[in-house]
N, C-alpha and C positions, 0 to 999 in steps of 0.2 A: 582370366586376370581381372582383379578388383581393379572398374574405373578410380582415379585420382581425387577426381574434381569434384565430386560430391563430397568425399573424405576432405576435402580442402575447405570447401564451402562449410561444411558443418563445422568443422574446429573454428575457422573464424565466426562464425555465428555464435557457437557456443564461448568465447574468446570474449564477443563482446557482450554477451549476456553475465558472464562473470563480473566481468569490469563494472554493467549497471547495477550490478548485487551486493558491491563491497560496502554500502553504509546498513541495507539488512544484513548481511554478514555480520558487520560491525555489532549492532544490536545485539543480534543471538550471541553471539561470541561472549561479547560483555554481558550477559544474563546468563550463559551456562557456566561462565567460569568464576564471577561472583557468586553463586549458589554454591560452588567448589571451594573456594577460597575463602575464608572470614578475613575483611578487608577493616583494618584498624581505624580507630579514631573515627570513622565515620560510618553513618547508616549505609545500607544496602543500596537505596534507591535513589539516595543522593550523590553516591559512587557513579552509578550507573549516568545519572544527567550530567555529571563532570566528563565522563569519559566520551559521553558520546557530543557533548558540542565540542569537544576537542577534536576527534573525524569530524567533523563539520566544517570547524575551521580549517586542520589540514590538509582536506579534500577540497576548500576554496583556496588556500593558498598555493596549492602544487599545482590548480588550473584540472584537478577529477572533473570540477564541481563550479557553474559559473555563478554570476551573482544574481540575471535572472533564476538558474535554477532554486539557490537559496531561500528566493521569497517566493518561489512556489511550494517549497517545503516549509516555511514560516505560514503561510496557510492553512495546509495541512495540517500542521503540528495542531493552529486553531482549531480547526473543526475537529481533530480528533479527541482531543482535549474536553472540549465542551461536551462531545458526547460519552465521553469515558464518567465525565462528573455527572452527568444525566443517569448514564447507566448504573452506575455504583450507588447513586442515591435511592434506585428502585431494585437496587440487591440482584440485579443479574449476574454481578460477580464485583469480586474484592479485592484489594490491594491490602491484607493482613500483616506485611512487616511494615516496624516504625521509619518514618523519614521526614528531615525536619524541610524538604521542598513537595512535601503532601498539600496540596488545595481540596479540602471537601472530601480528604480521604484517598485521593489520586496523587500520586507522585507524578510530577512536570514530565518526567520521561517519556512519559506514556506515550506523550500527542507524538513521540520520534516513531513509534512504531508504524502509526496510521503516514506520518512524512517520509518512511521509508519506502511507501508502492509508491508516492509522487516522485522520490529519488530515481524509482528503478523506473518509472516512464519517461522522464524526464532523460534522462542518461541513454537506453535505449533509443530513443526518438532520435538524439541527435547522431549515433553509434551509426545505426543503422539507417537514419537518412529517411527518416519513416516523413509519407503523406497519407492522405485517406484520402476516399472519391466515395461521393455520396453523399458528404456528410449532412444530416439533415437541419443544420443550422443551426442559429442561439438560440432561439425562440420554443423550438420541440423539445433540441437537449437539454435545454436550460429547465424547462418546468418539470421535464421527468426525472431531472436531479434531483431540484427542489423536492420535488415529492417522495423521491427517494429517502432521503435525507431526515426530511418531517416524519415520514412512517417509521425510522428507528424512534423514535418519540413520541407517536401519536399510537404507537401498537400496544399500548400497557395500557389503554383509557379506551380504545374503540377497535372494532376488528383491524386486523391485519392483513395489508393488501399486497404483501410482495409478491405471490403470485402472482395477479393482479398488475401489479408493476413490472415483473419480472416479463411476462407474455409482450407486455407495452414495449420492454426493450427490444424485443425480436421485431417488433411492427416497425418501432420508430427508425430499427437499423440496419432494416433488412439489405438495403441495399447498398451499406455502409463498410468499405474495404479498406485493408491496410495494405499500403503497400510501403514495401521494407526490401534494403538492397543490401549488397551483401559480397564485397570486392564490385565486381561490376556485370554483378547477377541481380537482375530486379523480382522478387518475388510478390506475393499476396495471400490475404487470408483476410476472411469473412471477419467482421468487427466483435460480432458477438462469440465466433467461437474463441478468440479470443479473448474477450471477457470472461471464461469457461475455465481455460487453462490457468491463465492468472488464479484467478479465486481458487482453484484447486491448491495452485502451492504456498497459494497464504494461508488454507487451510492448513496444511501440512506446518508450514512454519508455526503456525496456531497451538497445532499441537507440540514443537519442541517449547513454544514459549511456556506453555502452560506447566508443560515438564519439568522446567528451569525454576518454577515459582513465579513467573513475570507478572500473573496476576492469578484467581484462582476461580471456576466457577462453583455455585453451592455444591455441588455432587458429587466437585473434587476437594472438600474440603477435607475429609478422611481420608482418603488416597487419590491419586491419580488415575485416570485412563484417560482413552481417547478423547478428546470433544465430539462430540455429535456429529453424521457427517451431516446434518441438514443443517451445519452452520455455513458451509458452502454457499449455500444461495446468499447469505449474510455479506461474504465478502466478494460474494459473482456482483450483489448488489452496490457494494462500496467502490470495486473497482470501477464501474460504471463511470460512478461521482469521481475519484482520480482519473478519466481518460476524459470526460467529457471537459475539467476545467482544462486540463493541460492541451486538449486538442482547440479549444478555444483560443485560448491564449496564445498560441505557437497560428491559431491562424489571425487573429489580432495585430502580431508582432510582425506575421509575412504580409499583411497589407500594410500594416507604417514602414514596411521595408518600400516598399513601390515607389 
């Protein structure tokens, strides 16, 4: 006979990994089905940023979505944004249909895709009741963000140190655990393999985005296929920058709680 309580444990886990998922849901959804749909009177990309700060708003007003998590995704949105107009201006890839909310050639939506991992840790953090142990402080995680962050910028003019960065992340967090509960099962997992899985299935959403047209690299300008998988490390890299501010701030917020 198949024990219960695992089968129990996992649907609620998986229950609340859904629920963290619904504004990248939201995303993809509104990208694959605008790509399907010729949506009147209006450009593609500026459909897309109507529709989605409307789940924004109705995800804060039904209380999905609170209004600390908001201006962690207003953040977000920033620094995505700026790097999306960084990258597009050095032709790593392109936003080719017209849209009259394009900046420098990025349509504003964009910065939602990069606000959507801070959505889905933000939402899981409080789901699942998540703390860390170990963590190695502002000071450590702060500058290997930093640096993180800079080398998406600094790797088109001087070498490229993600691996480099990437080993630093294994050092700085070796001893860095999550721990996440789950009805009133307290479980744990390593920071960084963590950091492993995330980036794998933003890769994968990577590639439906890219599928939808959501943006396009040079290689797929004549047709599609996969993205690279060594873009992987890209967003193993990025997720890092989404855990390290939000695990900051959630411990900022629990010491003004004191």
């Amino acid at each position: 006979m198949i024990p219960l309580k695992p089968f129990i444990q996992l649907l609620h886990f998986g229950y609340h990994q859904a629920m963290s998922c619904i504004f990248p849901v939201a995303i993809f959804g509104t990208l694959a089905l605008s790509s399907m749909v010729e949506i009147p009177f209006v450009y593609r990309y500026d459909a897309v940023l109507i529709i989605l700060l409307t789940v924004q708003y109705l995800m804060y007003r039904s209380g999905l979505e609170t209004w600390d998590e908001i201006k962690v995704i207003c953040i977000f949105h920033l620094i995505g944004l700026l790097l999306e107009i960084y990258k597009v201006s050095m032709g790593s890839w392109s936003y080719p249909e017209p849209g009259l909310t394009k900046v420098l050639g990025v349509p504003l939506y964009s910065g939602f895709m990069y606000a959507s991992v801070a959505s889905f840790m933000c939402q899981i953090w409080r789901r699942l009741k998540m703390d860390m142990t170990g963590w190695p402080g502002l000071a450590s995680a702060g500058i290997l963000g930093g640096a993180i962050y800079l080398n998406f910028f600094t790797h088109h003019f001087i070498p490229d140190f993600r691996w480099l960065l990437t080993a630093l992340v294994f050092v700085v967090f070796w001893r860095t655990w999550i721990i996440y509960r789950v009805r009133s099962v307290t479980y744990r997992m390593p920071l960084s393999l963590a950091f492993i899985i995330v980036g794998f299935f933003i890769w994968l959403a990577e590639n439906v985005a890219t599928f939808f047209n959501a943006w396009k690299y040079p290689d797929q300008q004549q047709a599609w296929h996969w993205v690279s998988f060594g873009k992987i490390s890209s967003w193993f890299l990025l997720v890092i920058i989404s855990v390290i501010i939000v695990a900051q701030l959630k411990h900022v917020k629990a010491g003004m709680g004191k």
